[in-house]
Every structure is written in structure tokens, then in C-alpha cells.
Steps between C-alpha positions, in 0.01 A plus 500: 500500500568314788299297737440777767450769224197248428375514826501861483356551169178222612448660800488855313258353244264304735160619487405304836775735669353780296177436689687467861675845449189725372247285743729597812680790379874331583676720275412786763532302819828367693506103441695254715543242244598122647640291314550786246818254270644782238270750610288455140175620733672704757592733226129612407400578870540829664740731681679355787430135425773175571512185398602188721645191356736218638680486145861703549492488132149643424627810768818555309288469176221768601788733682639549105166594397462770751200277744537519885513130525629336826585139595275331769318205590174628659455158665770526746316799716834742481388756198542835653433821257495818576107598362213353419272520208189527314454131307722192571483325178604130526460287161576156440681467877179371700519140368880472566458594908598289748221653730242690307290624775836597667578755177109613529606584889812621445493768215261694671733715699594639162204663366370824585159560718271501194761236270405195294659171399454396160599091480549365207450117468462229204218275592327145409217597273173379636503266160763273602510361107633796452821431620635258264521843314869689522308873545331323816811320693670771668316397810717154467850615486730312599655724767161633660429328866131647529217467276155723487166550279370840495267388829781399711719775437247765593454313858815472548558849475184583697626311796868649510278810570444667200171645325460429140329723273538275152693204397531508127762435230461860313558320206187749399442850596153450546403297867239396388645302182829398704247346763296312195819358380670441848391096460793476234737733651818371621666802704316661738539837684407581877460877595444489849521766793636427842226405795525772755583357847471141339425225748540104460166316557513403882489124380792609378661690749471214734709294247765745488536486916719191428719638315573791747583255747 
């Protein structure tokens, strides 16, 4: 078995993804997943659903294996497609992002009225000695450029203009014991809903008048 055949084989025996797709019903709902790599997630969700990558490679890969898998870099503001959909899915991409809140502004136009975003992100536990533990250094990698704890990834996603309903890992099924064990977790998920008619903070909006000059 090769590497990628791995990939495919953890992903299909996760129970944390288990959780995702019965908690939010993916495997019945269109899913643009960015930042999808073979398509080892992309192949779970629903009807209709595409996967983004900027890996030629990982497109060729996921073509073989039947997955509507496209290249693009969603940072550079040119991704047209030709629907949009219930869930955009984005795991392990958010740290990597040259402009974070630009992504949280940006995907938007491809959800549906009622869509979500589901953000997956690996975290500094709030016990920081837990880091000199492998399980718990994901957060560190060498080639992520931002860094978040469960608190300052739900604002940040609050002010690109989304409402969140939970932030968990769904390393449980049961909220209530993923939320008890959330101090050791080191992935977090965001589901969050777009803010209708969202509106920087005037402070804010006064800031921004020098950049439209």
C-alpha cells in the first residue's frame, strides 16, 4: 500500500471525521472542499461536490480515482465555478494562508443562502506543557505562517463575518464530552454560518478609507 492509499484508508477509518459527516450530514450535501490534496475527504461528501488544490499532482491523482478535483489557489481572487454549494469544508489550509480573514471574506460567494463553513484547524492546547508531546505539535509545523488556540480562532472567524454555532474537535460524538475534553484537544473544528449583510465596525470602516484612497 502506498502512501496516498494510507491517506485514504485513515481518513476512511477516522472516527473524528465519522462525527463531522453524521453531525452535518456531508454525505448528503454538495461540499466545496479547499485544499481537498488526493481527495481522501472529498470522496465521503455528497453529490455535486469539488475539490480545490494547488497540487497538479494531487488533481491528476484524484482524476484516476473518479473525484472532481480542480487546481486553484483560492488566494489569488480568480476561482470562478459554475455553482455553489451546501458546506465548504476547508481542513488543515487555515494555518497555511497568507491572509486568513481574506479566505473568511472570500469563500463566501460560494455557498448557498442557508450554507456553512466547516474549518478545520490544529491548535496550541491551552496546556502549553503539552506540547513537548508529538500528538500536540501540529500547531508548530514548520511550514504553517499563522498560529491559533481554540479562543482566537473562533474570533477570528466571528470578525470575517461569520456566526458560529460550536467549535469542537468531534473527537467524541457527544458535545458535551468533546467540550469537557476540548482543554487537551489539538485540532479544532469551526462550523460557522455567513452574517447576513455583514458590516465592519465603523472604527473600522474608517481605517479601511485609506486604503480606498
Amino acid at each position: 500500500m502506498n502512501d496516498i492509499d494510507k491517506r485514504f484508508k485513515n481518513i476512511d477509518n477516522s472516527k473524528t471525521f465519522k462525527h463531522l459527516l453524521s453531525s452535518l450530514d456531508l454525505k448528503n450535501r454538495s461540499v466545496l472542499d479547499i485544499g481537498c490534496s488526493n481527495g481522501e475527504f472529498l470522496r465521503h461528501f455528497g453529490k455535486g461536490s469539488v475539490g480545490l488544490t494547488i497540487s497538479h499532482d494531487e488533481v491528476k491523482e484524484a482524476k484516476e480515482r473518479g473525484l472532481d478535483v480542480r487546481y486553484a489557489n483560492i488566494e489569488d481572487g480568480n476561482i470562478k465555478l459554475e455553482k455553489t454549494f451546501d458546506v465548504i469544508f476547508a481542513n488543515n489550509i487555515f494555518e497555511h494562508l497568507y491572509s486568513p480573514h481574506g479566505f473568511l471574506v472570500e469563500v463566501k460567494k460560494f455557498l448557498k443562502p442557508k450554507g456553512a463553513l466547516v474549518l478545520g484547524v490544529p491548535c496550541f492546547p491551552k496546556i502549553s506543557l503539552l506540547l513537548n508531546f508529538t500528538k500536540f505539535r501540529g500547531s508548530l509545523a514548520v511550514s504553517h505562517i499563522n498560529f491559533f488556540t481554540k479562543g482566537t480562532l473562533k474570533e477570528t472567524v466571528l470578525r470575517g463575518g461569520w456566526n458560529v454555532s460550536e467549535v469542537r474537535s468531534f473527537h467524541m460524538a457527544n458535545k458535551f464530552l468533546d467540550n469537557l475534553l476540548s482543554i487537551i484537544a489539538p485540532h479544532f473544528y469551526v462550523v460557522a454560518t455567513p452574517v447576513a449583510d455583514f458590516k465592519y465596525h465603523e472604527k473600522r470602516e474608517k481605517e479601511l478609507e485609506g486604503y480606498k484612497k
